[in-house]
N, C-alpha and C positions, 0 to 999 in steps of 0.2 A: 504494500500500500504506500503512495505517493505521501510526503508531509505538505499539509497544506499551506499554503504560503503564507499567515500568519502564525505559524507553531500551534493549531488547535485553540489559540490563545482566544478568546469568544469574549461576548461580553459579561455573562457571568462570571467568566477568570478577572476581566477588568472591575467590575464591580465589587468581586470577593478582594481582591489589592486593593481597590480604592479605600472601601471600609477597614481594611486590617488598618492600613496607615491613619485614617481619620480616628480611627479606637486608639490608636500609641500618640496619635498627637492630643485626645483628649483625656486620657488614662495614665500616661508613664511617659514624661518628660523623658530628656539626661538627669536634669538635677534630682529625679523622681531617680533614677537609677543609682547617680552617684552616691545619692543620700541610704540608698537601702545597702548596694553592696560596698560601699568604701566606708565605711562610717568608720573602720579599724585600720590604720596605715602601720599598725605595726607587723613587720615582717614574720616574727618568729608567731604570730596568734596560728588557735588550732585552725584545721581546715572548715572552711563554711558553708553550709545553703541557706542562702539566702535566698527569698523570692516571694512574689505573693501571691499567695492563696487566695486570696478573694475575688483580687483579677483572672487567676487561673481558671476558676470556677466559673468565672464569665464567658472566656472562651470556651469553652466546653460548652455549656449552653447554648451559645452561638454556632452549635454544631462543627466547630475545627476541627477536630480531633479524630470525628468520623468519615472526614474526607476524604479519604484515600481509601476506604470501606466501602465493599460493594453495596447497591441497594437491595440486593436478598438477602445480605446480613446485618441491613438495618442501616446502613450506613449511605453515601451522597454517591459514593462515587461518581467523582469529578476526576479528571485526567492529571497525568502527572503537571501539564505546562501550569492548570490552574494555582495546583498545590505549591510548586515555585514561586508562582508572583506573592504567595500568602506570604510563607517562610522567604522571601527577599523581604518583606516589611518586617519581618519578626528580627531577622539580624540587622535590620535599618534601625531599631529601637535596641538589640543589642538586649531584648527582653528573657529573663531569664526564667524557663521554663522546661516542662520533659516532653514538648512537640515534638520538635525531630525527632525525639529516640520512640515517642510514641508513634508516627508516621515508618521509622525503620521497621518496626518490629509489623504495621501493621501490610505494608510489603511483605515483609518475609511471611509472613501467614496466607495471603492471597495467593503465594506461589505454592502454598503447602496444600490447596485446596480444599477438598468437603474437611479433612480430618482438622483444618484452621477454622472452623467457623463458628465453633463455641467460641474461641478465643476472642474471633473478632466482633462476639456478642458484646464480649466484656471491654472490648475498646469503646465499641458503640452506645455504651450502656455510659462511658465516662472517665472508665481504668486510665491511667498512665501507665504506658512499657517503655521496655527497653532492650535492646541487642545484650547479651553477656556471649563473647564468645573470644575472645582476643586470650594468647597467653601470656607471660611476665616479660616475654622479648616486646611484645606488642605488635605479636603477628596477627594479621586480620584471617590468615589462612585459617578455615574452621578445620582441617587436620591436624593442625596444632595444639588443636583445645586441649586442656589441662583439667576438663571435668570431664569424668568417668560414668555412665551408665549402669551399675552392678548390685547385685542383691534387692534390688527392688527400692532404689534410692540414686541420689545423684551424688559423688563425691567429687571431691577438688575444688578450684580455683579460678573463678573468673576475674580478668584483668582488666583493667580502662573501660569499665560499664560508667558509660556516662549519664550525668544526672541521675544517679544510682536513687540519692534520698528523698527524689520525686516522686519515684515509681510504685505503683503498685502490684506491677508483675515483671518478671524476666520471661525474655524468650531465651535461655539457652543453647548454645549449641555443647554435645556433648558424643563423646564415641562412644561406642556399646557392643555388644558381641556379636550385630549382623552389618556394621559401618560406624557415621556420626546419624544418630537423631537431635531434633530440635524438642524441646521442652518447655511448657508452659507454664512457673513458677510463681508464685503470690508470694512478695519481698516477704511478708511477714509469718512465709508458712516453718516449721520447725525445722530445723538444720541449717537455717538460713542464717547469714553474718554478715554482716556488712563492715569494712575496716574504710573510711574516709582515706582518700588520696591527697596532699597537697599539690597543687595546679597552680600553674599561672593567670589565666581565667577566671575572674571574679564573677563572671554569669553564669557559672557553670557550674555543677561541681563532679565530683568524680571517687571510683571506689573501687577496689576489687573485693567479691561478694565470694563468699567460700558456703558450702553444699559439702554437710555433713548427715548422709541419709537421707536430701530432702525431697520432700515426695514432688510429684509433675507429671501435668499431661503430655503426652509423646502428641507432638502434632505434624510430624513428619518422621517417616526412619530416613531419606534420603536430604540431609542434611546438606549436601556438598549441592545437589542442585537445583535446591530451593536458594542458596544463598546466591548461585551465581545467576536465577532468574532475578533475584531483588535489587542485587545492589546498586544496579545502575543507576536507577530510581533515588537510592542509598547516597550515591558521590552526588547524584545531581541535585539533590535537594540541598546535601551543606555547601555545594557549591553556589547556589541560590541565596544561601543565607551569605555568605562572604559577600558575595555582590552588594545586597544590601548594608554591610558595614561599610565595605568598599565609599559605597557611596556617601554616607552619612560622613564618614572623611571628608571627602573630596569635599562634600558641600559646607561643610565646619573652616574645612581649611582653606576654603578661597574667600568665603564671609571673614575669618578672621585675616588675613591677608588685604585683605580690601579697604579693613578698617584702621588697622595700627601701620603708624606711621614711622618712617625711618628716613633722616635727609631730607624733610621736607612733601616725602613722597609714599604713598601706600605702600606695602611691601608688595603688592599684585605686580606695584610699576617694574620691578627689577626682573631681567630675566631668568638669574640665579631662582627665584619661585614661580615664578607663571610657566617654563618650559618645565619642569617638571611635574606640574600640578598638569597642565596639557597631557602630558603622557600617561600621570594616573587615569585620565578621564580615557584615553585612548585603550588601554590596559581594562578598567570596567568595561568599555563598550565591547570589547572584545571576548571576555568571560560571558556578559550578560546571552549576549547573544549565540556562544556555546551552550550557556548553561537552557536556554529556550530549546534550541537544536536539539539537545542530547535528551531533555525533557518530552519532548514530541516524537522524538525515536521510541522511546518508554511507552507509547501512547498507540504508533503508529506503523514503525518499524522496529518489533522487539530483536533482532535480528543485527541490527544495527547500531542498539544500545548501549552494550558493553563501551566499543569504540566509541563513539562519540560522550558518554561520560567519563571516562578518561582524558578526552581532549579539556575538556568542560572543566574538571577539577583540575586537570594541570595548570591552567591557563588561572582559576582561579587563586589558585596556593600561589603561582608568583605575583598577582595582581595584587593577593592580601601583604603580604611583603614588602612589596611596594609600598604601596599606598600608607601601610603601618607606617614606614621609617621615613616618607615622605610628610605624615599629617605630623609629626611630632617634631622632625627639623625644621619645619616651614613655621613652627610654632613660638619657636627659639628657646631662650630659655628657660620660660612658663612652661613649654613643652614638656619637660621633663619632671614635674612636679606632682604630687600626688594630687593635688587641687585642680589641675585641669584635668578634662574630663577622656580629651583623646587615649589617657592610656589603658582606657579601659575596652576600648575598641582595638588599641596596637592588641592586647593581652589576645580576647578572643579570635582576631586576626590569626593571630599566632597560635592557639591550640587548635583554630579550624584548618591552619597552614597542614598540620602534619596527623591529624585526624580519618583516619581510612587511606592514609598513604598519600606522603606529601608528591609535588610536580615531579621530579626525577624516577619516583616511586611509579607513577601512572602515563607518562613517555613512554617508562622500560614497557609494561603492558600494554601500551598501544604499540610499539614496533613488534611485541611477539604479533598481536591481529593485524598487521599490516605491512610486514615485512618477513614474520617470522619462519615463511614456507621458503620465501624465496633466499634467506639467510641459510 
């Protein structure tokens, strides 16, 4: 099937972005963000979740969270392109909540088919999930997993489960004695532990979850190819979300450029910051428009997806890079202060840079799909 020459993008996907952004422009400022998760600038404090439950609660009502939820399992099912423009306004506010991992997980259940569809009762129903499958290397590969299938229980060690203290359920991956299955876990069922991560990431937080007998539904026993039906969907959404921080940079830092003065002159006038602020906009236009492409591949050309969200997220993880060390020098010396607000956008910039495999990580997988035979 051809991609439509809008990326599927319709006007309910325009409409569903429009609202997300108009909800974080009247709901959760910066200084709404700075205030909830910076309030502590000391370095050595324990690890944190911060975030708010009240708001969170509203999206969910708002039906978010069911989006990506077929409508026989109660859910909207809207296409991958729409779900992006949502999740670009979610990392444009920089908001910190368990959507994407709740959106990952409910992917990897849609690939899992009829045996995923109690679970994705209980997304539809409100649940927050999440991915647990990485091991202590921080391989995404689910043959790596570190949790066990055995005796009628789950043992070992899930790694980098993000937004861990959000969630109300794990999807697992785990090996077993006929491959890896995947596993449908309630955070707070018995065998369950949670150990906080320290992160850089103040929107975020992070955990590795240890499974000592804990009980779970099998919702797939062929774990390896439900993951590699999902993930595409998986890189393109957080690459979605980079865009939108992406952008809330750029726009921060040419407002602030425009206004403080140096020599008599804005700092916009010098070309030392206007050619490189150009090239961050250059660098967004160029992800965005991957991250749409590789999003409509998800939707349209499943065949095609792998490849193109790999272009998607490589393009995004250097754009966030960019643009990080670009919003914070063009800033000058405030730039560096815990009081302005940009480093809070560098931070998550930065743990989304290397998050399911940073740019070099996802080149090397596009040259095996696109050069690999003839190599």
């Amino acid at each position: 099937m051809k991609q439509p020459n809008n990326y599927g993008f319709g006007e309910e996907a325009a409409l569903l972005k429009e609202s997300a952004r108009k909800f974080f422009r009247e709901h959760f400022t910066t200084d709404r963000l700075h205030a909830l998760v910076a309030a502590d600038p000391n370095p050595a404090r324990a690890p944190q979740c911060q975030w708010e439950r009240d708001l969170w609660s509203q999206l969910v009502d708002l039906g978010w969270t069911m989006l990506a939820v077929p409508e026989e399992a109660g859910g909207v099912g809207m296409p991958v392109a729409a779900v992006a423009g949502l999740v670009e306004e979610v990392g444009r506010a920089a908001f910190p909540c368990p959507l994407l991992g709740t959106l990952n997980a409910t992917y990897a259940l849609v690939a899992c088919g009829e045996p995923g569809a109690a679970a994705l009762a209980d997304i539809a129903a409100g649940e927050a999930a999440t991915l647990a499958l990485a091991d202590r290397s921080a391989s995404w590969d689910p043959t790596a997993t570190e949790v066990e299938y055995r005796d009628g229980g789950l043992h070992g060690t899930a790694w980098f489960v993000q937004d861990a203290r959000k969630c109300d359920k794990f999807l697992v991956c785990a090996s077993t004695a006929a491959g890896y299955g995947l596993f449908w876990v309630a955070a707070g069922a018995a065998g369950v532990t949670l150990e906080a991560d320290s992160i850089v990431d103040l929107t975020r937080d992070q955990a590795h979850v240890r499974f000592d007998g804990a009980q779970g539904i099998e919702v797939s026993t062929n774990a390896l190819a439900v993951l590699h039906t999902a993930m595409p969907a998986i890189w393109t959404l957080l690459a979605a979300d980079m865009v939108g921080a992406g952008e809330w940079q750029l726009q921060t830092t040419v407002e602030y450029a425009a206004t403080r003065k140096q020599f008599d002159h804005p700092l916009g006038f010098f070309q030392a910051i206007k050619h490189p602020l150009v090239e961050v906009m250059v660098q967004i236009d160029e992800a965005k428009s991957l991250v749409y492409n590789a999003a409509c591949a998800c939707d349209t050309e499943p065949q095609k997806a792998a490849q193109f969200a790999h272009m998607a997220k490589a393009s995004a993880s250097d754009m966030a890079a960019y643009a990080s060390s670009r919003s914070v020098q063009s800033h000058g010396g405030i730039g560096f202060t815990w009081e302005c607000y940009v480093h809070l956008y560098f931070k998550r910039q930065k743990h989304s840079q290397v998050l399911w495999g940073d740019g070099p990580w996802h080149r090397a997988r596009l040259a095996d799909i696109v050069i690999g035979n003839a190599a």
